[in-house]
N, C-alpha and C positions, 0 to 999 in steps of 0.2 A: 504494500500500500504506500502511497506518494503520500508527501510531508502534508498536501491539502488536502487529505482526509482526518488529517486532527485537528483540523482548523474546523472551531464551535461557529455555526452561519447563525447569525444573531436574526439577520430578518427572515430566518426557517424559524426560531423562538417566538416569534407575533405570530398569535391564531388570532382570528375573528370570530365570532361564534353568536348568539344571542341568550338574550336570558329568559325567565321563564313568562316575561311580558314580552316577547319580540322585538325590544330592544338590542341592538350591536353592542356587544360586548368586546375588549380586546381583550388577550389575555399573555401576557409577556414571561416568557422561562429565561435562566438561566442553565449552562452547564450542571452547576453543581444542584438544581434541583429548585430552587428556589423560584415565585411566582407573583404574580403582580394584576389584579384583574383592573381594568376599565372601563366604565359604562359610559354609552355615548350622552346618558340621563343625565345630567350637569357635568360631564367629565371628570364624575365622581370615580378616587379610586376607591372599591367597592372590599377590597382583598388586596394581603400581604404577606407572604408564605415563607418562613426561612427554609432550609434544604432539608429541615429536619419533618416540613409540611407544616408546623408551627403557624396558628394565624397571628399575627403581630397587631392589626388592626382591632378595634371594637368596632362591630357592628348589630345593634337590637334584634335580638328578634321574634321582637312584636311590630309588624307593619302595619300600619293603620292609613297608608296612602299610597297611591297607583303612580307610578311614571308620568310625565317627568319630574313630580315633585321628589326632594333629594329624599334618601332612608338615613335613619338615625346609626351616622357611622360612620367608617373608613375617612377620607378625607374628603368632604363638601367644599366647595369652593365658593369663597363669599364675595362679592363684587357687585355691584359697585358700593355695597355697605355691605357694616357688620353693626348687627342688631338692627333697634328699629330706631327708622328715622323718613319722618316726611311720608309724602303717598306709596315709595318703595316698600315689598314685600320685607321680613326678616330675613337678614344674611342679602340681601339681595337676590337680582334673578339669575347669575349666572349657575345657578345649581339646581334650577328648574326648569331651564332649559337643554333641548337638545342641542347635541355638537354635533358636529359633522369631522370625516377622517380629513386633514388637512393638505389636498397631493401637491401643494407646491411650498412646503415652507422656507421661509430665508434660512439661508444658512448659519446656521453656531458654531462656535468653536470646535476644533474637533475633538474636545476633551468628554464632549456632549454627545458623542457619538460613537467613537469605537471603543469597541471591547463592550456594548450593551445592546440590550434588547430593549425599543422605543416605541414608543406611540406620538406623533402630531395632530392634532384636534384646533378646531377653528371654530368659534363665537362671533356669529356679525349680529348687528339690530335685527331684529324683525318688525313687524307690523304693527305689534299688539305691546312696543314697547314704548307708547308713547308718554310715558310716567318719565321716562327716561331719556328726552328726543337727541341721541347726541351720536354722531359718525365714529366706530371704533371699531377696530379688530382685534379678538383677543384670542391668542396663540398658546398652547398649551404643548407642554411635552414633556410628557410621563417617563422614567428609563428605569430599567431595571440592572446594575451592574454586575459583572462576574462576581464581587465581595459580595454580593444580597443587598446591596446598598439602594434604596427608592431616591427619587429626586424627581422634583417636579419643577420645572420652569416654567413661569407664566410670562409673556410679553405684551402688554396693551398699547395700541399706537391711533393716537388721535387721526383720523383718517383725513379730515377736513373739518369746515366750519370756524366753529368757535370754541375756547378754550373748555373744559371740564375738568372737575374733581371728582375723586373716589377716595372710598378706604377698602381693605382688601386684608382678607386673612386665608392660610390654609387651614383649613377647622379637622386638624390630627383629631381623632378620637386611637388614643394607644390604647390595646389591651393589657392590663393589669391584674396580676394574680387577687389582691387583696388591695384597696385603696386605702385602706388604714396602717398598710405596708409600704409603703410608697412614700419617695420623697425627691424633689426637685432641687438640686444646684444650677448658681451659675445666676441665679436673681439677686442674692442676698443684696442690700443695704437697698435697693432699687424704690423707686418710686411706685408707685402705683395707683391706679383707678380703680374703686371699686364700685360695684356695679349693685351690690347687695345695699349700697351708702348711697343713694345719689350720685355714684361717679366723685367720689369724694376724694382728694389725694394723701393717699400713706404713704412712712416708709417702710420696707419691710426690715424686719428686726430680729428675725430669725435666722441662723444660718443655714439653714434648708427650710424648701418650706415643707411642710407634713400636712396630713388631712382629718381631721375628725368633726368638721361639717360643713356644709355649702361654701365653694368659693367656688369666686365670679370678678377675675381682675386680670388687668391690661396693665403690665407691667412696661414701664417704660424708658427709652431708648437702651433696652436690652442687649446683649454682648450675644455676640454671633454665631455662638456653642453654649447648649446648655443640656443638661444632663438630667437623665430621670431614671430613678435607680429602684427596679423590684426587686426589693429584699428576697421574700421569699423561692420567685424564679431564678434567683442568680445573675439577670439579665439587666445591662443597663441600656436604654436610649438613647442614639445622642443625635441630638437633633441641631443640626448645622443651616443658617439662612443667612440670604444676602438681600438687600435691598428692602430689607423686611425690621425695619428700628423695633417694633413691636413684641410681648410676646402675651398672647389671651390666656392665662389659666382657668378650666374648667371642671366641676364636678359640681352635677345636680342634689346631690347627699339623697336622704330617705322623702323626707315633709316633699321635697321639687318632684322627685322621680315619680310619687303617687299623682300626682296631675297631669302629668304627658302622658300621651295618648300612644306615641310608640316608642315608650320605654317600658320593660317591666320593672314593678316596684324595686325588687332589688338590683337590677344590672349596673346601676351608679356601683358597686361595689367593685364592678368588672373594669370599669374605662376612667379614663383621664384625658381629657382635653389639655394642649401645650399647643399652642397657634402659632406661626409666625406669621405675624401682620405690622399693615401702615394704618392706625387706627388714631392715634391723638392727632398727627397733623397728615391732614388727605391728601393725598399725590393729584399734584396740577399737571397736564398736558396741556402745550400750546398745539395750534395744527402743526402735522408732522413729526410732534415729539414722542418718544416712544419708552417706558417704562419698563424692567424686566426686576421681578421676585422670583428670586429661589429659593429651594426649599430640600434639603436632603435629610435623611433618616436612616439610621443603620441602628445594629444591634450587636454588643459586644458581651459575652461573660463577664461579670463584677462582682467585687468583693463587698463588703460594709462599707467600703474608702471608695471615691470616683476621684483620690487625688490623681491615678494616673494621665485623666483628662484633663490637658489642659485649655480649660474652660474660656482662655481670651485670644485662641487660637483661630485666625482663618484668615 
């Protein structure tokens, strides 16, 4: 056999498929086993598999809503807002709308391309978005690396017209063994907004933060590595973003979880929300200017200590 039958064909690794509402689904492998699902449904990723089949994502499952509205999970994309504001839906629409496969995207760096299995996806206006009247293309692209590593890059580029603003988060839901086991570096002394307070400003004074009831805050201009550590799995997160000053912490506790409709009572026990987002101050585009948020996630063995990460790295 010739030396180019060891070579792993990454774009043999992208299946299309659908899901069990006849939406396009993509579904991205890795050599060593690992899997990355995409729905064309808000270009929601839906699924996150290490090699071990391991799902890395939370995702409910109690569905209480049909396509394209997003499911309670994996990573929803929030744009042109996060939360609620104005005549815009919550989270905004870009997670309830369908995308389309993207067949001619600009080019990226080629750091963004080989050696991975990828998806390109594309969000234009539609018809029914007049809540929102503004010219934009929004460019997404999922990869899945040889390390298991996810990364999503988003690009929004003012198409024409007149200027606009947004805020923008990737809404992570990680799955977590135990959320009373769990703990976040990489905030400490930080500011924050909490959302439980009127959006009121704290410092945090903790050196990690831990969980034992509702939290709902927008940590801010956050460092560009931050780490989330399950004790009991052994496993820490480390969640790496660019262009993304934000970071949303989330867990609905027990009292929130019994009011949502597709969560079940206890699944807050399972997830954690860790956002990278532009949420305190909104990203202006002039025409022509073009915006780009990333967002990568890997998953390493850890001990009690995450000193080995260094957390002001990138």
């Amino acid at each position: 056999m010739g030396h180019s039958a060891a070579v792993w064909d990454y774009r043999a690794a992208t299946e299309i498929t659908k899901d069990w509402n006849g939406i396009d689904k993509i579904v991205l492998r890795n050599p060593r086993g690992a899997s990355a699902r995409v729905s064309l449904s808000g270009g929601q990723v839906t699924s996150w598999r290490n090699e071990q089949g391991e799902e890395l994502l939370f995702t409910s499952n109690k569905v209480s809503s049909k396509p394209p509205k997003a499911v309670r999970g994996g990573i929803p994309i929030c744009f042109p807002q996060f939360r609620n504001c104005g005549s815009l839906e919550q989270h905004g629409f870009a997670r309830n709308k369908i995308w389309t496969i993207d067949g001619n995207p600009p080019p990226l760096s080629p750091n963004d391309s080989q050696g991975k299995s990828f998806v390109d996806l594309l969000l234009k206006p539609s018809e029914d978005l007049k809540c929102w009247p503004h010219s934009f293309e929004f460019r997404l692209r999922v990869s899945l690396a040889a390390d298991g590593n996810l990364t999503l890059i988003s690009r929004i580029r003012n198409v024409n017209g007149k200027p606009f603003s947004f805020s923008f988060a990737y809404h992570t839901y990680l799955s977590v063994s135990d959320i009373s086991e769990v703990r976040i570096e990489g905030l400490e002394t930080l500011d924050y907004l909490d959302n439980l307070c009127q959006k009121e400003r704290f410092t945090e004074q903790g050196d990690a933060i831990t969980f034992e009831s509702e939290v709902d805050r927008v940590y801010l201009s956050a460092p560009n590595v931050v780490a989330v550590l399950d004790h009991e799995r052994k496993r820490t997160y480390v969640v790496r973003k660019e262009g993304l000053p934000d970071v949303a912490v989330w867990n609905p506790w027990e009292k929130k979880s019994k009011s949502m409709v597709d969560l079940r009572d206890s699944e807050y026990k399972q997830m954690l929300c860790v956002n990278g987002a532009a949420i305190e101050k909104p990203v202006t585009l002039k025409p022509g200017e073009e915006w780009t948020g990333r967002l990568e996630v890997s998953v390493v063995a850890s001990t009690l200590s995450s000193e080995h990460f260094d957390l002001q790295r990138m």
